[in-house]
N, C-alpha and C positions, 0 to 999 in steps of 0.2 A: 514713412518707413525708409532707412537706410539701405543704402545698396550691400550689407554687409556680405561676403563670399559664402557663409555658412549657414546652414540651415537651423532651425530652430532644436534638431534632433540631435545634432553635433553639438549644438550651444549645451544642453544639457547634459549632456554624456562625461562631461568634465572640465569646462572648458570656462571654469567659473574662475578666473582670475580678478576680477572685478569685486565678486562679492569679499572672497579671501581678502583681496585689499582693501574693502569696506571694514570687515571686522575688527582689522588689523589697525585702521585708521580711527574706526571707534572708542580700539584699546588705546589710541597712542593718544586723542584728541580727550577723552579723558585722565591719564597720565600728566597729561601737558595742565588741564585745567587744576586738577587736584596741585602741582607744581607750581602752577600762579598762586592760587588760594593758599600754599603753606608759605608760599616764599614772601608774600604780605607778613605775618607776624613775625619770620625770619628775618626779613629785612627790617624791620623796624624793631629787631632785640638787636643784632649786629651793627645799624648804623651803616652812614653811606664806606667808613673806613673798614668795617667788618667785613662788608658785603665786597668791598676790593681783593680783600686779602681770601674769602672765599673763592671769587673769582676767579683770581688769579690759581690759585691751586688748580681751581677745577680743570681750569681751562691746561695747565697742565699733563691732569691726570688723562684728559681726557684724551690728549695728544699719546701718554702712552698705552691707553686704551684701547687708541689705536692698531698700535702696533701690535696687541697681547690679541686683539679681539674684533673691532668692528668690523673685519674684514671678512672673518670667518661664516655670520650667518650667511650673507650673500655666496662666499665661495664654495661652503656644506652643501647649500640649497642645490648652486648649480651642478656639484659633483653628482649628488643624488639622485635630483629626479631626470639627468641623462640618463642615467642606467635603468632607474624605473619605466622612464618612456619606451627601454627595449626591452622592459620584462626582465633585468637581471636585479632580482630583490637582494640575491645576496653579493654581488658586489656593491648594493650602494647600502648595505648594511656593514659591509668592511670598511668601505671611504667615509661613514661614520665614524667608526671604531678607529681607525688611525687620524679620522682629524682630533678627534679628546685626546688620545695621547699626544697628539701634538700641540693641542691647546694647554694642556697641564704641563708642559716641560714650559713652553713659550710664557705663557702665565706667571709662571712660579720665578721664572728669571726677572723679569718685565718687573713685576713688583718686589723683591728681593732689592733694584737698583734703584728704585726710586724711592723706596723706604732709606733706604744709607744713604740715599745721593741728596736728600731729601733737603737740608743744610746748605749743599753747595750751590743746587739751583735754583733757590730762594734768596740766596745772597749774591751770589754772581750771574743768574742769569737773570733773575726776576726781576732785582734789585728792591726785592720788597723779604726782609731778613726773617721776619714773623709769619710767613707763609709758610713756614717750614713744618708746624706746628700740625697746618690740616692738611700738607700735603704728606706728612705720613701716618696720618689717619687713612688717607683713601687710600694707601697703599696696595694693603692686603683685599681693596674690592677688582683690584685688577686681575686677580688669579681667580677669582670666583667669577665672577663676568668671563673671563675665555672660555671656562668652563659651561656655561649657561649659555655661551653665544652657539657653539656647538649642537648643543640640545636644541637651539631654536631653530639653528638651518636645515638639522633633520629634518623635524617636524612639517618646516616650510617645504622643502625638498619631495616629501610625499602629498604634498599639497593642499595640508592644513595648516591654517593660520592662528587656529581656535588657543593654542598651548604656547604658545609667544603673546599672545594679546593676554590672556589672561595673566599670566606671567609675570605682566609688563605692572597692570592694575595692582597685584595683591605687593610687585614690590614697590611701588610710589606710594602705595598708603602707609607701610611699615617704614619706608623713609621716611614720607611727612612726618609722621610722629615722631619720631627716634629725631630727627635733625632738629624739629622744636624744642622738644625736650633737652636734648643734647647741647644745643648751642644756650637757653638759658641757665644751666647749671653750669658749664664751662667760661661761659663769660663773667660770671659772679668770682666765680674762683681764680679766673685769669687779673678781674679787676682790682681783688685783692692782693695778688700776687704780684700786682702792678704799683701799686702803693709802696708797698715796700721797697720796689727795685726802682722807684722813679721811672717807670715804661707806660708812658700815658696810653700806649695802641696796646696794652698785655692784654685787656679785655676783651674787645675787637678779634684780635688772634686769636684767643684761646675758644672764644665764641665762632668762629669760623670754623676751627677743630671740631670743635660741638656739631656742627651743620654736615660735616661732613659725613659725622658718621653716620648720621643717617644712610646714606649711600652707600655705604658696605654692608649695614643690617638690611636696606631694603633689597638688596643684591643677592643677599644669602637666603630671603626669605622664596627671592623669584626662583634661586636654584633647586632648593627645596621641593617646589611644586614642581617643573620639570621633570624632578627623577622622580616623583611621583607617578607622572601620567604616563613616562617613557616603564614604571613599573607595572601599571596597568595594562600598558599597551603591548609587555611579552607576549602573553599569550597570540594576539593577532600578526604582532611579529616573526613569531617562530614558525606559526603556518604559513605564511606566505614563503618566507624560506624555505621550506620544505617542498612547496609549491613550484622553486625555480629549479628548472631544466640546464641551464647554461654551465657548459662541462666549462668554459674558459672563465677560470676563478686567478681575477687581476691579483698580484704580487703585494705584499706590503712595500717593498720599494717601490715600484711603480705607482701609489696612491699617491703618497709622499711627494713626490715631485707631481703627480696631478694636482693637486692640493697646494704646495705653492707655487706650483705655474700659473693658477686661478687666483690664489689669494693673495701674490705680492703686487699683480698690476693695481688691483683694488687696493691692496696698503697707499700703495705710492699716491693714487688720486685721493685717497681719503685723509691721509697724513696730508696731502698739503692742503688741504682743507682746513685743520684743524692746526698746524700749525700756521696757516695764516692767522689764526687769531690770536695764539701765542707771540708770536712776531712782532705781530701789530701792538699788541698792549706793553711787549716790553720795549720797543722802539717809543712805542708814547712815552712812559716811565723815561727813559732814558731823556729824549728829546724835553718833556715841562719840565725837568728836575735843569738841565740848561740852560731851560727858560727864565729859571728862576724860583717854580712853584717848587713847595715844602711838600714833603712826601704826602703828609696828611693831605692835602688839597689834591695832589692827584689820583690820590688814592680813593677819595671821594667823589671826584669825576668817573674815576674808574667802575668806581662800587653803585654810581647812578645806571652803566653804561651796561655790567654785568648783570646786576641786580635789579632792576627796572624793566630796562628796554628788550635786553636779549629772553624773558620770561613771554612775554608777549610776543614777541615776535617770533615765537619758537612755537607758539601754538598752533595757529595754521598751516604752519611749516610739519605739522605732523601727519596732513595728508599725502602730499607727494610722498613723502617716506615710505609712509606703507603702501601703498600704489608703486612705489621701486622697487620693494622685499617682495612681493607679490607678482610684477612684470619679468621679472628677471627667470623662476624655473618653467613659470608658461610659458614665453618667448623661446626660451633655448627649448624644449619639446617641439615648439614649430617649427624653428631655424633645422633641425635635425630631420623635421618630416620635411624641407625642401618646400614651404607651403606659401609663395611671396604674396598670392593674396592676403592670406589670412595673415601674415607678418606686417603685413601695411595697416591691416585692420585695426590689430592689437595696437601698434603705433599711435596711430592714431586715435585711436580710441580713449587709448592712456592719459596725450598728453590735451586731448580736447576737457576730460574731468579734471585734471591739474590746471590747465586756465581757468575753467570755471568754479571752481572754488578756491584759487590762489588771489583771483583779481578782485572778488568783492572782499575778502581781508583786505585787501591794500588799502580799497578806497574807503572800507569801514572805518580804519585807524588813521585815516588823514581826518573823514573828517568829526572822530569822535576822539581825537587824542589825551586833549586836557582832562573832560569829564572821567579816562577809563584810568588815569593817571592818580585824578583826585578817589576814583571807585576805590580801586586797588591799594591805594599804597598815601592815600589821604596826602598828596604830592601837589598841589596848585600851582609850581613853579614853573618857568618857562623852557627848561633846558630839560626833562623828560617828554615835556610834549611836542616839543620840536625834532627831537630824538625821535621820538616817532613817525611823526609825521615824516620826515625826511628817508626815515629809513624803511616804511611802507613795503616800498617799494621791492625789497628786496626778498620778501615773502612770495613775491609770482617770480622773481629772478634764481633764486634758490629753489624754487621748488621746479620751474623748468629744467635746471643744470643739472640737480639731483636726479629726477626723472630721466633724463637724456643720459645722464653718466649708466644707469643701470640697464638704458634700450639697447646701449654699445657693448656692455657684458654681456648681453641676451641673443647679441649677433656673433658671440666670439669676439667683437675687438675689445680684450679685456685690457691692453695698453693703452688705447686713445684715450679715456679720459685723464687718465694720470699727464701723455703729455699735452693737454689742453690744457691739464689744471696747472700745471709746471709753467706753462708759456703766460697763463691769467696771474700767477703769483708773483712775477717778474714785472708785470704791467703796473699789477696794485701796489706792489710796492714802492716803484717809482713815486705811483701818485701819490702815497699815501705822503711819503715825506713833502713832498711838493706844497701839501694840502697843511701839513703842520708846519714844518717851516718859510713856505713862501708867503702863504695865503690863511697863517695863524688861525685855521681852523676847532681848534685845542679838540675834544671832545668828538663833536662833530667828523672830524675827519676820520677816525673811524668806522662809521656809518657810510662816507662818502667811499670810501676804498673797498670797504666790502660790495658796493653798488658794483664801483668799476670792476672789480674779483670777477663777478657773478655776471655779469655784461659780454663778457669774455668767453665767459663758459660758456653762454645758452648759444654762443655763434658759432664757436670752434666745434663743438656737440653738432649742432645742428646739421653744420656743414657736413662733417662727417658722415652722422647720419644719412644723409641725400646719396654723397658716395657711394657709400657700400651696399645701399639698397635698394635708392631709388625713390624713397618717401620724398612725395612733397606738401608743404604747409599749404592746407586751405585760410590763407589770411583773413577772410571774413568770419567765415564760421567759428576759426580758433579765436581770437582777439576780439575782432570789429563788437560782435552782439555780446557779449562776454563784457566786454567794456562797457558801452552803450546799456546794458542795464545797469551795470554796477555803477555807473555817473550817475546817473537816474536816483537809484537806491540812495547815493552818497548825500546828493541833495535834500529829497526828503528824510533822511536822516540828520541830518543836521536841525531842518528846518524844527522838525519833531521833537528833536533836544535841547530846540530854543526855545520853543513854545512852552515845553515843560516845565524847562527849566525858571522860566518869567511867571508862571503859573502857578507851578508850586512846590518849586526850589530842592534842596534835597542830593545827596551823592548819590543815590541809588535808583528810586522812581526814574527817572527820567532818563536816565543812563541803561537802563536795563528794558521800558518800555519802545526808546529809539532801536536798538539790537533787536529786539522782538520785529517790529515794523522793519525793519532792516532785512529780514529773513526772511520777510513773507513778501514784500515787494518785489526782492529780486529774484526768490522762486518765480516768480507767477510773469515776471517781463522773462526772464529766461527761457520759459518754459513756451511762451508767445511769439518769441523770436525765435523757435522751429533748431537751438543750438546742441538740444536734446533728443536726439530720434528715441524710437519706440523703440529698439532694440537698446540704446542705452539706458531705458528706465529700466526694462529687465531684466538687463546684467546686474544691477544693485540689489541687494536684500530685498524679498518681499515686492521687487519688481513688479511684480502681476498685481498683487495688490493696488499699489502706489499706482500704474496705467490706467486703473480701472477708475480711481479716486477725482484724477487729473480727467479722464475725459468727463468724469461725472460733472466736476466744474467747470468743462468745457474750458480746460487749459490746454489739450491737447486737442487735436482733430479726431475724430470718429470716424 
């Protein structure tokens, strides 16, 4: 049993931050898998040149995304549920109300300039001229998303997660379809349209445009449902309003500046997040072309880089995520009750699940690289799997930073991570050139500077962390047994996918029978290694269940 500060009475009263981020991680870890599974036929209509030139938008769009959107579910949540944790329903139903209109002015400009700028920053900043194509396809999903990021921080804000997760599902399924569909009609038409104009990439491009739109219809589809449930959900809305007492009814100018004094420190750390990756690709661009390499060729490195490696490595990377959207308005509720036990707890608690399910990804994908290479995307060659392998590692370093970036918002220091992540962008950059130009990394050095990015974060976070609260790392418990079964795991998983595969061969048996063994070895050492208290099985869905399951198998002590 854990020494946790709170009683089992309090745990239940509402204090289910864990499960919410279960839910949320469910929505997201399916989202992500549905994601690999379409981006297999996507990438193989598009080609390693198509898959560049999507990328490259994406990666883009995503940066203005930023700016219109990503900042806002975290800033919503936390305006929110302050006000809720003092009982004032209707001012965090006004700091609702003025962040949409603030997302719909912001939205509406965000994408307006990147639709018209669309041209300029594909040819001068990109240096890729046919990207222009999908990146004003995705235009118009930037103002839809601000809109919908809104709707989701309410929702998280009163302390469900249930209407962002689902949200999340009904709109990657309408993407997947609309971007398959989409980019195989566009690339026919682009290919033909390429004949005539002598532009051997028009297909490529035009088939990227195609992919993308999936991602504006599956956008529209997730807004949709949204204003559905927040439909449903007047009525229980109006009475609680009715319900609040609190004569001091906050100002609309005063939200406004609540709202971006919360949500610019978050732009700035998450923008440079996000354009580190933009940076990075068009510094590569920049730097092979140099070199010497034909666009086609780097754009194919490109298009292995975006299209391959970052699909996979994005899926585990979807637990911490929602474990951050979820840590962030339970933290700030505690930080406000003054509660440092229970602050230390939640800390902790957080980032012990993000080790343990960050670190056996790592060691999964070293050592099953090739086989989920060949699974996925029928790829046997050696520079996706090495990509992998190499880059592993950055799925328990992103997911610790991410996690640490959102403990720092949950304590009020809503600037620290932005300047961590400003001081880690400075660093990577360095290296990154270092790593292409000194040490002709091509490809690879990409993956290597995202390491060192991320390297940077988890320390400057960390540190801070300690600072301003006093949390200190249990080294054994977080890492050491964490590790130590995932090595374990990693072995017999290999061993498992050699045997199989000498046995009876195949892209899939043996690949998906190792993963299966995979899962159940390192439940069951983890669970041996004492790295799970009984208070953290109960926090998760179905907790009680699952305790009862595990001591039956005599995984857990009685």
């Amino acid at each position: 049993m854990s020494d946790t500060p709170v009683n089992r009475k309090r745990k239940s009263r509402g204090d289910d931050y864990i499960v919410q981020g279960s839910i949320l991680a469910a929505a997201v870890v399916i989202t992500k898998v549905i994601g690999v599974v379409y981006r297999i036929p996507l990438t193989n209509l598009l080609g390693d040149e198509g898959n560049g030139f999507y990328g490259y938008a994406y990666q883009v769009y995503a940066f203005a995304l930023m700016i219109s959107s990503l900042s806002l579910p975290t800033a919503v949540s936390k305006l929110v549920s302050a006000r809720v944790a003092v009982g004032q329903r209707r001012n965090a139903f006004r700091a609702f109300l003025c962040s949409l209109v603030f997302a719909v002015a912001v939205g509406f400009f965000i994408a307006l300039v990147i639709f018209l700028g669309a041209g300029a920053i594909s040819e001068h900043m990109m240096k890729a001229p046919l990207s222009m194509y999908a990146l004003r396809v995705l235009a118009p999903g930037l103002f839809i998303v601000a809109v919908m990021a809104v709707l989701r921080g309410y929702f998280q804000g009163l302390g469900t997660m249930m209407p962002t997760a689902v949200s999340q599902v009904i709109e990657q399924i309408f993407n997947a379809i609309v971007s398959i569909v989409g980019a195989g009609v566009l690339f026919d038409i682009g290919a033909r349209a390429g004949k005539e104009r002598g532009e051997e990439l028009l297909g490529p491009a035009y088939g990227a445009a195609g992919g993308t739109l999936g991602t504006v219809v599956g956008a529209l589809t997730g807004l949709l449902f949204l204003l559905f449930v927040l439909w449903l959900s007047k009525g229980s809305i109006q009475r609680q309003l009715k319900r609040d007492r609190t004569r001091r009814r906050e100002s609309w100018s005063f939200l406004v500046r609540a709202l971006v004094m919360t949500a610019v420190p978050v732009i700035f750390s998450t923008a440079i997040y996000n354009i580190n990756q933009i940076i990075d690709l068009t510094v590569f661009n920049h730097i092979m072309d140099a070199q010497g390499y034909a666009e086609q060729e780097y754009m194919a490195l490109q298009g292995i880089y975006t299209g391959k490696y970052d699909p996979l490595i994005n899926v585990p990377m979807a637990i911490p995520y929602a474990l951050s959207s979820s840590i962030v308005p339970s933290l700030t509720a505690v930080v406000m009750a003054k509660d440092r036990k229970r602050t230390h707890y939640q800390i902790d608690q957080t980032l012990r699940l993000t080790t343990i399910l960050t670190i056996p990804s790592c060691v999964g994908f070293i050592a099953l690289a090739s086989p989920l290479m060949v699974l996925l995307y029928n790829d046997g060659s050696a520079t996706p799997a090495n990509l992998l392998m190499l880059g592993a590692v950055v799925i328990v370093l992103y997911g610790w930073s991410s996690i640490t970036n959102s403990i720092l918002h949950g304590l009020n220091y809503m600037s620290s991570p932005a300047k961590n992540a400003a001081v880690a962008l400075a660093v990577h950059l360095i290296a990154f050139v270092l790593m292409l130009t000194v040490f002709r990394m091509n490809v690879y050095a990409l993956v290597g500077s995202n390491i060192v990015f991320a390297l940077v974060m988890c320390f400057l976070n960390q540190r801070k962390i300690h600072r301003v609260c006093g949390y200190r790392l249990d080294f054994v418990r977080m890492f050491a047994k964490p590790f130590l079964a995932a090595a374990v795991m990693g072995v017999v998983t290999y061993l498992v996918h050699l045997g199989l595969d000498r046995l009876i061969g195949g892209r899939v048996i043996p690949t998906v029978i190792a993963i299966c063994v995979a899962v159940a070895v390192y439940v069951v050492l983890i669970l041996r290694l004492g790295t799970l208290s009984e208070d953290d099985i109960l926090a998760l869905p179905m907790g009680a269940r699952l305790l009862r399951w595990f001591r039956k198998l005599r995984l857990v002590s009685v």
